[in-house]
N, C-alpha and C positions, 0 to 999 in steps of 0.2 A: 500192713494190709488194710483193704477197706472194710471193716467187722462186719456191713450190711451188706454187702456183694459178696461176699462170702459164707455169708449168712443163708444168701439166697441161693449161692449156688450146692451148699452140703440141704438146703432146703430139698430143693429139686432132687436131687439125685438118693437120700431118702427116701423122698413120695414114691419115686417111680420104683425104688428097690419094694418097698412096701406092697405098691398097687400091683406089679406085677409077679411077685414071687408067688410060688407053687405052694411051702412051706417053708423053706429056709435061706436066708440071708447070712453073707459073711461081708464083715467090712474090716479090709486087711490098709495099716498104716505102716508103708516101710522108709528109709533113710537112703539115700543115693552112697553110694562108698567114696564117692568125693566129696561130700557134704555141703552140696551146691542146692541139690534139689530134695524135697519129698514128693510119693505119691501115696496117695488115698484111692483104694479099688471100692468099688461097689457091687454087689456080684451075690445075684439070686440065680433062682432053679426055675424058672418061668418058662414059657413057649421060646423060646432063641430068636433072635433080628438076624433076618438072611445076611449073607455076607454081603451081598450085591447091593444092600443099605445101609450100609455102614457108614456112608456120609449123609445121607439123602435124611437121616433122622434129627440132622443137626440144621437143616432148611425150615425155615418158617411156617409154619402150617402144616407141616409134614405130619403123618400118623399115621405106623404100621398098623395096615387093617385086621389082621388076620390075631387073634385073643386081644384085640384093645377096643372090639365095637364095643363092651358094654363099659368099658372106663372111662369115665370122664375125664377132659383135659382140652386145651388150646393148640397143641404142636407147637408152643413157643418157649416153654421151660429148657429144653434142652440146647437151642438156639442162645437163648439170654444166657445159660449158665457156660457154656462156651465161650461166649465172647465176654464176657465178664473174668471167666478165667485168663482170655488173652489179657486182658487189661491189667491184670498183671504179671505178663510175661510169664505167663504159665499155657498150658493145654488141655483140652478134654477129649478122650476119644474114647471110641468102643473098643477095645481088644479081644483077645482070644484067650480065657480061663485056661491054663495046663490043665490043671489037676483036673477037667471035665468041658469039655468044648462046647457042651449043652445046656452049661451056666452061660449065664449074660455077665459081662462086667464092661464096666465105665472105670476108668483110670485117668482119675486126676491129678496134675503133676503140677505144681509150684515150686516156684527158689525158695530157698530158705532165706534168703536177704534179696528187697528188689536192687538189682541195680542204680537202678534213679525212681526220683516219687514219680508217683501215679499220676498222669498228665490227663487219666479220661476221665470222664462223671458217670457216674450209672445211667445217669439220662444222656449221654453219648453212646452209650454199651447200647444201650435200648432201641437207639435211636437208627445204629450200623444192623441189629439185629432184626428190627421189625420195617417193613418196606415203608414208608411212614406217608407215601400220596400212591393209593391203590385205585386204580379207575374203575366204578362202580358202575353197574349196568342200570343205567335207566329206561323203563318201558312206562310212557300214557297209560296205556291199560291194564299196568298191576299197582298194588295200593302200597300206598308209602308209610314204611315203619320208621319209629323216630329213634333211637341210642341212644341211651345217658348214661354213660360212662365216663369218670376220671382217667381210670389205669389205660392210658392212652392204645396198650396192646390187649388188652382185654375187648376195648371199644372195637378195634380193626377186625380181631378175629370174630364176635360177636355178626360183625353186620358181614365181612364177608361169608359165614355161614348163611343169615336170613336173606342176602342178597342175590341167591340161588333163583330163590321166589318173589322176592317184593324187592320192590326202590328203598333205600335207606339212605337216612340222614343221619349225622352223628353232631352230638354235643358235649361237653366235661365236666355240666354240672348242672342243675336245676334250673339257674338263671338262665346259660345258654340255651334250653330246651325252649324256655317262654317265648324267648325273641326268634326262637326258628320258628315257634306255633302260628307266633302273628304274623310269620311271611311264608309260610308252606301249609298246603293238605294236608295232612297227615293221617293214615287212620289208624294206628295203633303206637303206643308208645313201650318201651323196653328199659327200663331203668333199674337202675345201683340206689340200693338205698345211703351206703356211706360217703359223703362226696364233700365237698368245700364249696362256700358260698350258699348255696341252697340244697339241701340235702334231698333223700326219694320221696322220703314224708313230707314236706314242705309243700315240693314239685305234686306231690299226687291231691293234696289238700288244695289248693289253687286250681289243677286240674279239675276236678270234679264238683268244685264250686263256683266256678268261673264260666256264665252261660259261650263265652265262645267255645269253650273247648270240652264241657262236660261230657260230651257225645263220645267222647275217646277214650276205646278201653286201656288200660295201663297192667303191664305185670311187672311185679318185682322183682328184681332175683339180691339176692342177701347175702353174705357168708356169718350174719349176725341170728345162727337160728336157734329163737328162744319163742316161745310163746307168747312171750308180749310184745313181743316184736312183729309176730305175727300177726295177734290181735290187732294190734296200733293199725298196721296195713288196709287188712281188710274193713274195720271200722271208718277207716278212712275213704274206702270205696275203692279197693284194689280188684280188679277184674282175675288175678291169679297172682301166684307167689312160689317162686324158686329157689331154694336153696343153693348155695355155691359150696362146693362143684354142683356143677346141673350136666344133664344129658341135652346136648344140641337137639336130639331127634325130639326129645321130650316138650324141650323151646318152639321147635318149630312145630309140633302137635298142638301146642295152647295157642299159637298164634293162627294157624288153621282152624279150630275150633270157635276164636273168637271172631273171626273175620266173617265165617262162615256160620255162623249164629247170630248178627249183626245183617247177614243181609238176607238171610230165611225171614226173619220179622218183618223186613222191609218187604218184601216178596208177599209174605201173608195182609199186609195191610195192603198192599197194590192190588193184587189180586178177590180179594174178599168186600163185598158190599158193604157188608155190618162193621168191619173193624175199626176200631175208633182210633185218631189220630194219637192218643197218648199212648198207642201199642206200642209203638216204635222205640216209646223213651229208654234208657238207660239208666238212668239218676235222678233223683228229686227234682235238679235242676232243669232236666230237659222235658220230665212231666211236667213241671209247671209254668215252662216254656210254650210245651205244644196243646197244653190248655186254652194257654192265652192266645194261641195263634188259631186254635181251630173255635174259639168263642169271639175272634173277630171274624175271620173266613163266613161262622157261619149266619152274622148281624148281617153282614152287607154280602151275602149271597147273592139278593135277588140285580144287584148293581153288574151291570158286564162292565162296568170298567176297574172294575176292582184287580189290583195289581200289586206287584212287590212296591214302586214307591207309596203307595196308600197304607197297606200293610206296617211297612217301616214307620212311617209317619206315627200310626196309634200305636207300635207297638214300644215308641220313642227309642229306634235302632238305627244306625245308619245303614242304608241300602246295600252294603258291600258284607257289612255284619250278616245281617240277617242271611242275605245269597250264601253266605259262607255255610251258614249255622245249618239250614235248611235243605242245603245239597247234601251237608256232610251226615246230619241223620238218615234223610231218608232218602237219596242218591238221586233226586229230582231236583229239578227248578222250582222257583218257586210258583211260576206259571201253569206246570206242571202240576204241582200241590195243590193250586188251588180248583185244576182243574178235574182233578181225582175227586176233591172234595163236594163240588159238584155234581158230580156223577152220583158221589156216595148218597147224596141229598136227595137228587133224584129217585133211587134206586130205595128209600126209606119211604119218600110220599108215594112212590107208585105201589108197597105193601099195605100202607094204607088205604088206598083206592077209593078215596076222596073226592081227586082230581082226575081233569083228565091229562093227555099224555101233553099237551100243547100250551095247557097250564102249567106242568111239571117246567115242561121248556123254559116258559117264561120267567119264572117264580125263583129258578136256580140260574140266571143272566145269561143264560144261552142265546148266540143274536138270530139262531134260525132252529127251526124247530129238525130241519133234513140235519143240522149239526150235529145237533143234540142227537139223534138217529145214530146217526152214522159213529160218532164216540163213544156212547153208550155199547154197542155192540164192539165196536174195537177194546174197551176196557172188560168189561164180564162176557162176553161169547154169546151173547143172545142180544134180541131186541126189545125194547123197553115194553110192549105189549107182552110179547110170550114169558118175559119176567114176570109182571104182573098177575102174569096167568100161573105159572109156576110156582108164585109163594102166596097165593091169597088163603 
């Protein structure tokens, strides 16, 4: 026998005898009377699997609804422990308890000598087991999660879950994650901390210190849960941290909460006069980013030609960076940013009442003063006089 396929497959069928029983488990090993084969039952007092799924539980993804919403799991354990038993020339099926028809039992049957060696690898078992090119739904107008997963079926189940809601990209390890950064939007990232080559600590410490990508929140999910492991995470600037097993519903609650607390902020600074460009940030690196970017915006205010390549120029970025960096915080251009920021300027000297409104114009690079007008009233819902008049 193969010890680790087999390993995995009395794995499986433990857990689920475990997770699912009521109170009592029996695990019966009997001898065939020709001395060809044994089987091993597995056989709790759980809610019972209709008869009508008796196969349909051994399909990939598959998960009877009805007492397994709150248990966590993939639907691929039982799939891989199947065909891992086929591999060698054995079976796994659901059967029918005698002694109580309202026990569950799984009846595992191997030879007791293979006929010929084992011709598959577990990564062939895995391979026949899990659908291995799944076509993802991509929509322009939902935001793109990224996976970082090694356990190649763990990765698939993962993103076909969040793939419901959002575009997903998948990678195998921390390094792969980098090189999809530098060629994709991404706005959230989903990673394994235990991985090869570049592990989730590595990957999140890069992440959140590296100005292209500090904007992105990251959760973890773990099967390593210890407290300094968790410390280590968050210290490192983890947006949330999952335990393995985790509840899917639970994954895609924090990924809704953070998406959606990412662009309230952006909303309150769009929306609000007063808010100051560092609202937005996220991370040390992106306050000290949008420091530097609204302490240039605000020197060369009074310039109407002030644009993203000037920008770029002092902020010694190239043009495609910076565009990147600047959409992905606060979901604007950078023409747009700087045109917010104007307005915001405006909207500060006219509390002052200093000037007057066609000075305000000039003073914040506006090239006509009806622009300015007409913009000002499309960004805050009034016009630059009756504001004046409203906060003196």
């Amino acid at each position: 026998m193969d010890k680790e396929a087999i390993t995995k497959i009395f794995s499986n069928l433990f857990t689920n005898a475990i997770k699912y029983a009521s109170g009592s488990i029996i695990i019966r090993l009997q001898l065939s009377p020709d001395y060809e084969t044994f089987t091993i039952d597995f056989i709790n007092d759980g809610t019972p699997i209709p008869a009508e799924l008796k196969e349909k539980i051994f399909e990939p993804f598959f998960r009877v609804k009805e007492g397994a919403t709150d248990k966590p799991g993939t639907g691929l354990g039982l799939p891989l422990a199947r065909s891992l038993a086929e591999m060698h020339h054995g079976s796994l099926q659901l059967e029918t308890f005698a002694d109580s028809p309202s026990m569950t039992m799984f009846r595992l049957t191997l030879p007791v000598k293979l006929p010929e060696s084992i011709k598959q690898t577990e990564e062939e078992a895995i391979t026949q087991t899990v659908p291995q090119k799944i076509e993802f739904v991509h929509d322009e107008s939902r935001p793109t999660i990224l996976i970082v997963e090694d356990n190649k079926e763990m990765a698939v189940f993962i993103a076909d879950e969040v793939n419901q809601l959002y575009n997903v990209e998948i990678a195998g390890n921390g390094a792969e994650a980098i090189t999809l950064l530098k060629k994709r939007s991404i706005q959230l990232i989903i990673s394994d901390v235990m991985m090869p080559v570049m592990d989730g600590f590595a990957l999140l410490k890069e992440v959140k210190t590296e100005i292209e990508f500090s904007h992105i929140p990251v959760i973890l999910l773990t099967a390593k849960n210890t407290i300094q492991s968790r410390l280590e995470g968050l210290e490192l600037g983890a947006d949330a941290y999952l335990d393995k097993p985790f509840s899917t519903n639970l994954l895609m609650a924090q990924i809704s909460n953070l998406i959606s607390n990412r662009d309230n902020i952006r909303k309150f600074y769009f929306n609000s006069p007063i808010a100051n460009m560092k609202s937005m940030a996220y991370t040390k690196a992106d306050e000290s980013f949008l420091e530097k970017l609204n302490e240039i915006i605000n020197e060369h205010i009074g310039n109407p030609a002030l644009d993203v390549n000037m920008i770029a120029d002092l902020m010694h970025l190239s043009r495609p960076t910076l565009y990147r960096k600047i959409r992905a915080i606060s979901d604007l251009t950078p023409n747009e940013l700087i045109k917010i920021s104007r307005l915001k300027k405006a909207a500060e000297l006219l509390i002052q009442g200093n000037m007057k409104i066609y000075e305000i114009s000039e003073a914040t690079g506006f090239s006509s003063q009806s622009y300015f007008w007409s913009a000002f009233i499309k960004q805050f819902g009034m016009s630059p006089s009756n504001y004046a008049k409203e906060n003196k």
